[in-house]
ROSE-4610 file (N, C-alpha, C; in Angstrom, 1 decimal, always signed):
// ROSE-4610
residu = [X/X/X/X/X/X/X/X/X/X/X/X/X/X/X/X/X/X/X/X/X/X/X/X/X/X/X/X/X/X/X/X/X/X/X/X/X/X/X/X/X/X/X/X/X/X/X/X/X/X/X/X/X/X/X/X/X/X/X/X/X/X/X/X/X/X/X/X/X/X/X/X/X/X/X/X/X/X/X/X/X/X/X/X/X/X/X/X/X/X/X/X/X/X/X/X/X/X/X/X/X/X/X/X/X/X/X/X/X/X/X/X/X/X/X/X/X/X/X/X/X/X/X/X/X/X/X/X/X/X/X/X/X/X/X/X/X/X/X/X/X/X/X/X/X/X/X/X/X/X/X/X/X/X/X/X/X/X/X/X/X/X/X/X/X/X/X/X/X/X/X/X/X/X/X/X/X/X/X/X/X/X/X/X/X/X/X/X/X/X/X/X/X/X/X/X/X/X/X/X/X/X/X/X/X/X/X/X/X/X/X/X/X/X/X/X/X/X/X/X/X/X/X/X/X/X/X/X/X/X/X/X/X/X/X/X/X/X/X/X/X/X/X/X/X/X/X/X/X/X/X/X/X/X/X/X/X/X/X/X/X/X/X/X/X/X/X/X/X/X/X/X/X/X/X/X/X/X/X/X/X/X/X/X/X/X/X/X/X/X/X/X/X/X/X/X/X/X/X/X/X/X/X/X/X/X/X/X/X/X/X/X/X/X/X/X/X/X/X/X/X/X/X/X/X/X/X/X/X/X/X/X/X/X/X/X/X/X/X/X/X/X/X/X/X/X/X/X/X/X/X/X/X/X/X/X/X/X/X/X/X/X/X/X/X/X]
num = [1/1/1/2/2/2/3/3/3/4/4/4/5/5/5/6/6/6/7/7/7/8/8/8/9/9/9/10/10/10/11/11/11/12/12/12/13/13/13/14/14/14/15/15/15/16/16/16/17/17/17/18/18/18/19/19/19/20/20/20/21/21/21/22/22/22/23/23/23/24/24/24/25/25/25/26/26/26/27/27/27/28/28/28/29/29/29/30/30/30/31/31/31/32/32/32/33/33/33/34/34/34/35/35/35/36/36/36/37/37/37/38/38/38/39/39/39/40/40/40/41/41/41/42/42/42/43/43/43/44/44/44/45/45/45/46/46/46/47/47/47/48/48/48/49/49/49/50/50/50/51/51/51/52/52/52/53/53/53/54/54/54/55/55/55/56/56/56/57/57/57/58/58/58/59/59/59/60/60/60/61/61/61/62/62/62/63/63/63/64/64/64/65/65/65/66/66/66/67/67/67/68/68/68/69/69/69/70/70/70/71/71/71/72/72/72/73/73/73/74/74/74/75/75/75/76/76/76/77/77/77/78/78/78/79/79/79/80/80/80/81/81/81/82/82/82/83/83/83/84/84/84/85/85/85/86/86/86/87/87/87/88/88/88/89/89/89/90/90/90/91/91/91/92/92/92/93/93/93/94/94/94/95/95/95/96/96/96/97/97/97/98/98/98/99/99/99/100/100/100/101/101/101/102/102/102/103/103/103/104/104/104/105/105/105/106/106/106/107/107/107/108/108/108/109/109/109/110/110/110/111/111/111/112/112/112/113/113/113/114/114/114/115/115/115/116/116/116/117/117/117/118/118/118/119/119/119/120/120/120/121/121/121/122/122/122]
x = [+105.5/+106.1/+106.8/+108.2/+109.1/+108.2/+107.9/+107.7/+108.8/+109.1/+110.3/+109.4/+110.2/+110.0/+110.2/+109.6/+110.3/+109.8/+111.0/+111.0/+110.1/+109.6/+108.4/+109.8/+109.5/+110.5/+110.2/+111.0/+111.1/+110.1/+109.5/+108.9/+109.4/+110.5/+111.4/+111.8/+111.4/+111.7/+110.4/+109.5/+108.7/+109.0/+109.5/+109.3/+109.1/+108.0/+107.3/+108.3/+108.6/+109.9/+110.9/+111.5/+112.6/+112.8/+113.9/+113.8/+113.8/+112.9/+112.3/+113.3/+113.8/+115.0/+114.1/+115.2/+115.1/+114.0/+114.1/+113.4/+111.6/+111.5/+110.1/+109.9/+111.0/+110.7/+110.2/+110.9/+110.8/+109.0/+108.6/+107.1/+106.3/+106.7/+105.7/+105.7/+106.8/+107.4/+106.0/+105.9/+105.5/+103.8/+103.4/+102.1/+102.0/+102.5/+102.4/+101.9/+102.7/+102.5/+101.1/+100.8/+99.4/+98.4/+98.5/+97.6/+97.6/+98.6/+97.7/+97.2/+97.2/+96.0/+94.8/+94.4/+93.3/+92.5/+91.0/+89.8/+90.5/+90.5/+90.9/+89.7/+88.9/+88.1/+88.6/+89.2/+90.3/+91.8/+91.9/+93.5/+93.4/+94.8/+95.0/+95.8/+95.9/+96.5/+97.8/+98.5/+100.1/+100.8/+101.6/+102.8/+104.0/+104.7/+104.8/+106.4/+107.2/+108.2/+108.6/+107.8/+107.7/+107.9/+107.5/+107.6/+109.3/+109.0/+110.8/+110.6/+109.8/+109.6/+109.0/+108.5/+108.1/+106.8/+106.5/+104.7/+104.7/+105.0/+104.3/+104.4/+105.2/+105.0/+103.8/+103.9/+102.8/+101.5/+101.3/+100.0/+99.5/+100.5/+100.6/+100.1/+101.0/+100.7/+99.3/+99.0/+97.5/+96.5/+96.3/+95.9/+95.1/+96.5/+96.2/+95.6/+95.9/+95.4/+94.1/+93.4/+92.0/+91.5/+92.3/+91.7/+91.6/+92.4/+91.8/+91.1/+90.8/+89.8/+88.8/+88.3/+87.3/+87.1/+88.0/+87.8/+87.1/+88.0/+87.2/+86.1/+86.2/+84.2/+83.4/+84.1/+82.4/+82.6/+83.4/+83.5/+82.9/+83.1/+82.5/+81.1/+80.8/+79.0/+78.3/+79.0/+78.7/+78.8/+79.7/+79.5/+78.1/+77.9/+76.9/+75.5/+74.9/+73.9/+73.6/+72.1/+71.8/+71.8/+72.3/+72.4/+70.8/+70.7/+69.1/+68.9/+67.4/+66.8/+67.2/+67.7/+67.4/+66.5/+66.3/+64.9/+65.2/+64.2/+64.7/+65.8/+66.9/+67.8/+67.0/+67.6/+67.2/+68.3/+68.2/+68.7/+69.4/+70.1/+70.7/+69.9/+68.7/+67.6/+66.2/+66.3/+65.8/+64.3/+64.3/+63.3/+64.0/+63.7/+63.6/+63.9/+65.4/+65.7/+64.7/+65.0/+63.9/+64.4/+65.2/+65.5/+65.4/+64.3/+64.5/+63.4/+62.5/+61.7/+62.5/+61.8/+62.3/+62.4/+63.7/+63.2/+62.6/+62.4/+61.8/+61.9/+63.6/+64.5/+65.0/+64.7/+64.6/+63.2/+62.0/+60.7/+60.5/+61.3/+60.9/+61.6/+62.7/+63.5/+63.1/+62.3/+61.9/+60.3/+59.6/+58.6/+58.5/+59.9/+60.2/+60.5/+61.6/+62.1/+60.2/+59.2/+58.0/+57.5/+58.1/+56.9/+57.7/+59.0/+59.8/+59.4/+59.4/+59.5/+57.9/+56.8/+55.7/+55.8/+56.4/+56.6/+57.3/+58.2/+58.4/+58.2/+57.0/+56.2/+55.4/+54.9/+53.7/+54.0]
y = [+71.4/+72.7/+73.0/+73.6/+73.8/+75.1/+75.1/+76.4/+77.1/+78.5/+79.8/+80.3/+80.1/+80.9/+82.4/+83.4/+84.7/+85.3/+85.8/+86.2/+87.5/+87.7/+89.2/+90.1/+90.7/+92.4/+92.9/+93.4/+93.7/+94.7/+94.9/+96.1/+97.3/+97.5/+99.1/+99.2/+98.0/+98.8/+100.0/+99.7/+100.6/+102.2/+103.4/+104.5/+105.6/+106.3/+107.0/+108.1/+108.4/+110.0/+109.8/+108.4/+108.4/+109.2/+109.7/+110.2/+109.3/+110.2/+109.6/+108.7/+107.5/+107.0/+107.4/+107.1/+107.7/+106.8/+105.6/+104.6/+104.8/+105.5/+105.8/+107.5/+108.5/+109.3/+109.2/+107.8/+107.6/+107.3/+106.7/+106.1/+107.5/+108.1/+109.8/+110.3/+110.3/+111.2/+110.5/+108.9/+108.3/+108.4/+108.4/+108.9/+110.3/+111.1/+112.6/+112.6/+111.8/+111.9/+111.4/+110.3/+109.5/+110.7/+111.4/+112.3/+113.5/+113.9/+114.7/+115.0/+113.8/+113.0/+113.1/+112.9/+113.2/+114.4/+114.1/+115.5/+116.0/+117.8/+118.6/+117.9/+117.4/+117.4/+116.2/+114.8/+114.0/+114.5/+115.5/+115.5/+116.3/+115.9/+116.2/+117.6/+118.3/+119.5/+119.2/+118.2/+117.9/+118.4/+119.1/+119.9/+118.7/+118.1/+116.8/+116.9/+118.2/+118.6/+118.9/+118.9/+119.0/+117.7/+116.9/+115.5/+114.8/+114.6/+114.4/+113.4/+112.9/+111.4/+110.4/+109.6/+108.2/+108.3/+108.5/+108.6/+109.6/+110.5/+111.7/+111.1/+110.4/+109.7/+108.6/+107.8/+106.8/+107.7/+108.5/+109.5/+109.8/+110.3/+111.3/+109.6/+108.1/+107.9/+107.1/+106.5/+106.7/+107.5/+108.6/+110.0/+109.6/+109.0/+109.4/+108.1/+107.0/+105.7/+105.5/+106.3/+106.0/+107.0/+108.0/+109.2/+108.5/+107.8/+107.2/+105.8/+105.3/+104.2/+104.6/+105.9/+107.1/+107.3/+107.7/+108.4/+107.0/+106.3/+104.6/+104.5/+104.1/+104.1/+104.6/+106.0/+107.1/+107.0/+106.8/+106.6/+105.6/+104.0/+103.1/+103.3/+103.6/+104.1/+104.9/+106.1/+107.2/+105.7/+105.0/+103.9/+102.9/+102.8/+101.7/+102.5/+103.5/+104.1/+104.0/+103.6/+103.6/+104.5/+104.6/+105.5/+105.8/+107.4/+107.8/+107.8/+107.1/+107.2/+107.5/+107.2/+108.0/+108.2/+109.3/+110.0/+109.7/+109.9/+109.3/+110.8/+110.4/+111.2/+112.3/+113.5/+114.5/+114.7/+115.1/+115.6/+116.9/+117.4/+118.8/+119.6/+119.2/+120.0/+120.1/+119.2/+119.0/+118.1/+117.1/+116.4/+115.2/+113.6/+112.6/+111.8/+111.1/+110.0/+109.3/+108.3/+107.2/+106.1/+105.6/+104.5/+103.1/+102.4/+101.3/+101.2/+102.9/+102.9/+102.7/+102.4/+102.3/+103.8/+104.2/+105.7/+105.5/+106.6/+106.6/+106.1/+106.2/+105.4/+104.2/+103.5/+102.0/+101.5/+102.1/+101.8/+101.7/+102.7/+103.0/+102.0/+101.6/+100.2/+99.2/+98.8/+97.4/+97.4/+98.6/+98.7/+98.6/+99.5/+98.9/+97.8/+96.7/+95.7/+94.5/+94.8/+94.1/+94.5/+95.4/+95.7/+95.2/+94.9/+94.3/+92.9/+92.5/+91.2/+90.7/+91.4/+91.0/+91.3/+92.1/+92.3/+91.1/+90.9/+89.6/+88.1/+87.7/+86.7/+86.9/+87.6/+87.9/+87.8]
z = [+125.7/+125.6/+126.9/+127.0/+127.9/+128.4/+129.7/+130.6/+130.6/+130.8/+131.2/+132.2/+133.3/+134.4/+134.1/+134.4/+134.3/+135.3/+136.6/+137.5/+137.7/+138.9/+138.9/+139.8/+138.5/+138.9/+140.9/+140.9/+142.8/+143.1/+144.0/+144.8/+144.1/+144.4/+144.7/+143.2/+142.0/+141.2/+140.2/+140.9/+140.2/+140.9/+140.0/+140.8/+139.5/+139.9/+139.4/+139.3/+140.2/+140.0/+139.3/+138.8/+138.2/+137.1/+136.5/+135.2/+133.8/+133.3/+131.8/+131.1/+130.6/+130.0/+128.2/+127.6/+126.3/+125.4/+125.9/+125.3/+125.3/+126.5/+127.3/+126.2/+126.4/+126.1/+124.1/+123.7/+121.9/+121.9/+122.6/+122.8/+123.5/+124.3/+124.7/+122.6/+122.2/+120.9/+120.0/+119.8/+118.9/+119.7/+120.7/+121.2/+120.9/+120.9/+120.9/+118.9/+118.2/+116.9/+116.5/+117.3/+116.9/+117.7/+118.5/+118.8/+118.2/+117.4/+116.5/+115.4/+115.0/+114.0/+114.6/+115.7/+116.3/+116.5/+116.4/+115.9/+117.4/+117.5/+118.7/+119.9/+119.6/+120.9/+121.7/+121.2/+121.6/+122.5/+121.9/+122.3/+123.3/+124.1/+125.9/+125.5/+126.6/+126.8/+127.6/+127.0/+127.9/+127.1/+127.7/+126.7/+127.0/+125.5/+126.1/+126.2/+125.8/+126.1/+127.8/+128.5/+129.9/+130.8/+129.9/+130.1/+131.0/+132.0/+132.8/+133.9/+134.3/+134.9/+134.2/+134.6/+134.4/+134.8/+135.8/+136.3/+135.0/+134.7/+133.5/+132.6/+132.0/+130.8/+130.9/+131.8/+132.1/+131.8/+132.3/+132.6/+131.1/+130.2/+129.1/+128.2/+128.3/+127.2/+127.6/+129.0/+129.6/+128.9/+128.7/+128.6/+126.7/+126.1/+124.9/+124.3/+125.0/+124.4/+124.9/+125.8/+126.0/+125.0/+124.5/+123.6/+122.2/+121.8/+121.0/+121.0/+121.3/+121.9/+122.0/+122.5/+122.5/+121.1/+120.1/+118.9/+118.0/+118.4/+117.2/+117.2/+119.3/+119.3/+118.3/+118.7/+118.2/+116.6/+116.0/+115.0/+114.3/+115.1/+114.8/+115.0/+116.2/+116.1/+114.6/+114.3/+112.9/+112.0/+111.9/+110.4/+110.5/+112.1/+111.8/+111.5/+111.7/+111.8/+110.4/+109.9/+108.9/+107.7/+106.2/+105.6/+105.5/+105.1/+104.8/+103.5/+103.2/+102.1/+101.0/+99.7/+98.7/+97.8/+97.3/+96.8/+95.5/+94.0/+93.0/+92.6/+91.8/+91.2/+90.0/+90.2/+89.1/+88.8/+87.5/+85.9/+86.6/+85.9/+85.4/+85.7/+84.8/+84.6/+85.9/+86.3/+87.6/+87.2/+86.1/+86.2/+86.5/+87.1/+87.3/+86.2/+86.7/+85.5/+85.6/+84.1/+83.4/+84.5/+85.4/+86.2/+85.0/+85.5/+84.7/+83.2/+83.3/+82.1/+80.9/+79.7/+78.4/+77.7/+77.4/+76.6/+75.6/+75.0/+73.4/+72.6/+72.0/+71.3/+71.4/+72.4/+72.5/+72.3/+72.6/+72.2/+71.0/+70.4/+68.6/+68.0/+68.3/+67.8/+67.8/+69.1/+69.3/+68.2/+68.2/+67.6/+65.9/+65.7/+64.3/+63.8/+64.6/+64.7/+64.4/+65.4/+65.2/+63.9/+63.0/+61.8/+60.3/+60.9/+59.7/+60.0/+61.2/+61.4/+60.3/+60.7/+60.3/+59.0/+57.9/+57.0/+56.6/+56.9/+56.4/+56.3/+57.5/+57.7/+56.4/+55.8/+54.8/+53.1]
């Protein structure tokens, strides 16, 4: 496999005060959208129209990607916790399905089914 060198950007070009280029400000726009989909106790109080450097953007989309990272967790924790118990199911009426009992009407069939059968052994 051919290596590519790829040069490390200069000292002086990192600067936080620069103003926002458009490309930075489409990714604040597309963070701003993913956060508010998020429960209110997640989301930052950045008015993101105010947004005019590069450190602020950094900050803002900083801000929101731990905010959700935060929201998965706790989310993922609520899915693993065990569901509780269930109790047996009631009716309409509030008595207790038959579950795996035999009702009536299948008892009375299978019991008729035994008295023809013997009726006809004889």
């Amino acid at each position: 496999m051919t290596m590519i060198h790829v040069p490390r950007p200069p000292k002086n070009s990192l600067n936080l005060n620069r103003p926002v280029s458009s490309l930075i400000l489409a990714q604040v726009e597309h963070m701003h959208t993913a956060e508010k989909r998020l429960p209110l106790r997640y989301r930052t109080e950045i008015y993101v129209n105010a947004i005019k450097t590069e450190g602020e953007a950094a900050r803002y989309i900083s801000q929101v990607t731990t905010a959700i990272h935060r929201a998965h967790d706790d989310a993922a924790k609520l899915r693993t916790k065990r569901a509780p118990v269930r109790k047996a199911a009631l009716t309409a009426v509030g008595e207790e399905r038959p579950g795996a009992k035999r009702t009536l009407k299948a008892t009375a069939k299978k019991a008729a089914g035994r008295v023809r059968a013997k009726k006809q052994l004889k």
